[in-house]
Backbone bond lengths (Angstrom), bond angles and torsions (degrees), N, CA, C in turn:
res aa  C-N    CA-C-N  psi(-1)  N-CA   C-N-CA  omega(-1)  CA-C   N-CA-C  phi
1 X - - - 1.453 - - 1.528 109.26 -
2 X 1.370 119.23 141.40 1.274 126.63 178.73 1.585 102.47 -50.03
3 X 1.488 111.08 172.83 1.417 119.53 157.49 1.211 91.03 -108.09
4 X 2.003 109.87 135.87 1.243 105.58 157.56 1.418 118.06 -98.63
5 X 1.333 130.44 174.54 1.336 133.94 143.81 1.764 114.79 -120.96
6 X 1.502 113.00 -166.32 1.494 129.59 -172.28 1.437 69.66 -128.49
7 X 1.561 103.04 130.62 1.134 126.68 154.63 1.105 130.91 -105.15
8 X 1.754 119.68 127.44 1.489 116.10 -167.10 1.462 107.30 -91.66
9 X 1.229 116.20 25.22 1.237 97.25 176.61 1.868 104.85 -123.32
10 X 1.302 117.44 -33.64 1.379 119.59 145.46 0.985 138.36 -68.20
11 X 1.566 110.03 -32.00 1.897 111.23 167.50 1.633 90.24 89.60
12 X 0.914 127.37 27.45 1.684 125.20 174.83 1.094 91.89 -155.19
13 X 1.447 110.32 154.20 1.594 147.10 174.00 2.002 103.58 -68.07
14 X 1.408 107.88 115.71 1.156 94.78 168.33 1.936 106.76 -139.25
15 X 1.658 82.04 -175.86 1.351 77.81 160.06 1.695 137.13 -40.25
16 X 0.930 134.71 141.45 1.486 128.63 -172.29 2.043 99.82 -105.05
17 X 1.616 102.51 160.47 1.882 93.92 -178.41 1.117 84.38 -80.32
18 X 1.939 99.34 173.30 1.354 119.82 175.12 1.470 100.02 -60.96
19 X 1.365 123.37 -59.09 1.503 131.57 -162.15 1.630 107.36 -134.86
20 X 1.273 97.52 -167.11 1.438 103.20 -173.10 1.747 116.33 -84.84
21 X 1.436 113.42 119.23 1.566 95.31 -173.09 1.594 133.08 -106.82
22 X 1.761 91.49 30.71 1.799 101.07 164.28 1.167 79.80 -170.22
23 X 1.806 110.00 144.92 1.204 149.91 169.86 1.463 107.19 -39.21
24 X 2.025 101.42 146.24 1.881 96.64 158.03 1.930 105.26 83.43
25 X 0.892 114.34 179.90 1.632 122.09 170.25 1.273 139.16 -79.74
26 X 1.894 96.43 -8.38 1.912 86.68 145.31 1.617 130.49 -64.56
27 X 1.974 80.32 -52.88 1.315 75.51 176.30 1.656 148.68 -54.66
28 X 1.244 108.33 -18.60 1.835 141.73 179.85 1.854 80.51 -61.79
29 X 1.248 114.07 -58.12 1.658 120.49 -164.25 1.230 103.11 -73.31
30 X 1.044 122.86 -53.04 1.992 112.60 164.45 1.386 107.55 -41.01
31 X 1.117 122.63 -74.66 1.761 137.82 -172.04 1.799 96.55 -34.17
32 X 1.390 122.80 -58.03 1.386 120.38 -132.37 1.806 77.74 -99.41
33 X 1.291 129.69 -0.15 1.581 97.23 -158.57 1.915 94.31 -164.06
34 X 1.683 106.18 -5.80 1.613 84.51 163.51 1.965 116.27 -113.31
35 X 1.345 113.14 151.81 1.746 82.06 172.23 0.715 112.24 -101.33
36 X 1.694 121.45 -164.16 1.311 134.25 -161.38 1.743 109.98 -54.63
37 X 1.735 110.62 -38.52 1.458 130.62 -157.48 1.370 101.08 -55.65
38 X 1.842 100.61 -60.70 1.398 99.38 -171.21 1.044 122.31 -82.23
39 X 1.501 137.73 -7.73 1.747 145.63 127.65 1.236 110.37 -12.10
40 X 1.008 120.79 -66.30 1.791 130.71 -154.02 1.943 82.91 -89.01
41 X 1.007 143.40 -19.29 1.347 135.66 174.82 1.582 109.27 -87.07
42 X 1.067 123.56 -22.27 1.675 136.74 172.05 1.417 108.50 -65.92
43 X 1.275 88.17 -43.33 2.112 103.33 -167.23 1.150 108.35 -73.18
44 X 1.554 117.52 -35.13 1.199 118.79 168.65 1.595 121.82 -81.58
45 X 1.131 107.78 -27.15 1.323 105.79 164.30 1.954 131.06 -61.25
46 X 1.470 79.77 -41.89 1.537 85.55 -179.64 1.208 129.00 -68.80
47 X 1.642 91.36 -32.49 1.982 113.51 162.91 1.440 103.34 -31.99
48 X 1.527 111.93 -57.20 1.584 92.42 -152.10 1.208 92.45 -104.38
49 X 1.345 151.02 6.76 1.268 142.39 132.64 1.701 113.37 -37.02
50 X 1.153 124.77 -73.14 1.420 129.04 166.79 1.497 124.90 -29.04
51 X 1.333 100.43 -40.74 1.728 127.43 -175.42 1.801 98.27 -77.83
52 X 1.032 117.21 -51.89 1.807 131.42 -167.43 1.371 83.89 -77.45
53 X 0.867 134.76 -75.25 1.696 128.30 -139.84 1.456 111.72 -97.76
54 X 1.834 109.36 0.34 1.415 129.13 167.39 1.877 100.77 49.04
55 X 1.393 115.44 47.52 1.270 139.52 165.50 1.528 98.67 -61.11
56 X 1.702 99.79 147.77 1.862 116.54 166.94 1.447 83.49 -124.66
57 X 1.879 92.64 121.14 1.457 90.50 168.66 1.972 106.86 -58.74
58 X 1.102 121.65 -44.02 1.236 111.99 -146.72 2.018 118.22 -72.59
59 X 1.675 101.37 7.56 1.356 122.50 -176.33 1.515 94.91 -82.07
60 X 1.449 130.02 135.92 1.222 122.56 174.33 1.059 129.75 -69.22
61 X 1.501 111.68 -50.09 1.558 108.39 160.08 1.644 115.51 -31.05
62 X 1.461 107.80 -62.88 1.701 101.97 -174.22 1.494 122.17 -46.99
63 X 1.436 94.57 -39.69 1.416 99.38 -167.86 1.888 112.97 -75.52
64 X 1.597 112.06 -8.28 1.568 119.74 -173.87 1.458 82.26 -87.43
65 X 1.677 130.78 -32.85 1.664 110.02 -155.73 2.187 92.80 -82.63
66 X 1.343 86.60 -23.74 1.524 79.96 -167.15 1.583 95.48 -74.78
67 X 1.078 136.84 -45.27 1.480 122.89 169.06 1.573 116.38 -58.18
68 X 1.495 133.53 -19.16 1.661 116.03 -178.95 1.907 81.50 -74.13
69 X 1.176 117.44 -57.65 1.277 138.17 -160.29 2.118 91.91 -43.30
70 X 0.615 137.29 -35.16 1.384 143.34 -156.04 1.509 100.44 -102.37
71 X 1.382 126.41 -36.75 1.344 142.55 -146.83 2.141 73.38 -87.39
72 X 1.507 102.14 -62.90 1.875 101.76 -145.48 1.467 87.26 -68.18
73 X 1.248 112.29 -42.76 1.663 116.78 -166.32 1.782 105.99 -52.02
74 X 1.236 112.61 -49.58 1.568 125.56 168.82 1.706 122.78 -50.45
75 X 1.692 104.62 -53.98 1.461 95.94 -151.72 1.434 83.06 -149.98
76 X 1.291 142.53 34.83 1.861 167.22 134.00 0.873 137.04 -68.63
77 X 1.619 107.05 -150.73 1.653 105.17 177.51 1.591 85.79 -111.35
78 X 1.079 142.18 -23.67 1.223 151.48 160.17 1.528 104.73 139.03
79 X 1.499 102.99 -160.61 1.600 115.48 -164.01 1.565 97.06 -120.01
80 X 1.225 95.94 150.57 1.858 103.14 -163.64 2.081 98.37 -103.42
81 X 1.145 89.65 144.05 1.096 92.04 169.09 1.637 132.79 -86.87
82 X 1.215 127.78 132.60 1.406 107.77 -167.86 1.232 119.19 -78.77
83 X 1.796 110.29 161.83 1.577 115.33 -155.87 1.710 113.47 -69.87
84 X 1.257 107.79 -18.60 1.365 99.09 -174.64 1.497 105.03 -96.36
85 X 1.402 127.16 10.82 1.766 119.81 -171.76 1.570 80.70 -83.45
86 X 1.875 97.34 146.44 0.878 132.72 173.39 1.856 129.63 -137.75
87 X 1.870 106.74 85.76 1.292 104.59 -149.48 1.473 131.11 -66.01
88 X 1.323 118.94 127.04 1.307 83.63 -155.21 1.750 119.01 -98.20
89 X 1.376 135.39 -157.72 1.552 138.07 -98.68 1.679 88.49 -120.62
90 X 1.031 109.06 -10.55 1.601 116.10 167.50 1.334 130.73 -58.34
């Protein structure tokens, strides 16, 4: 049987992740309190964050904006999309 959790970012009980999916005590706070749903909505979010703002995860700076960016988007008011994304027709 799955693990569930209450997710604070849907406000409904969902699936819970297998494990933890970033290092340290966010990640413990992702694990214990987001589910799978709004995971796979982060990933996609961050995609085109990375894509828009032509981010290297492996630059530190990038990788601190992609963690505030992950932190509000998760357990915030959320993460804004930038002004020039344009979604496309798919």
């Amino acid at each position: 049987m799955a693990r569930m959790v209450q997710c604070v970012k849907t406000g409904k009980e969902g699936e819970g992740l297998d494990f933890p999916p970033y290092p340290g005590d966010l990640g413990k706070r992702i694990y214990e309190n987001i589910s799978k749903e709004a995971w796979e909505s982060w990933v996609g979010h961050q995609t085109m964050l990375i894509n828009e703002y032509r981010l290297t995860p492996v630059d530190p700076k990038n990788r601190k904006f992609l963690e505030e960016e992950m932190e509000k988007f998760l357990f915030g008011e959320g993460s804004d999309i930038p002004k020039e994304f344009v979604a496309s027709k798919e």
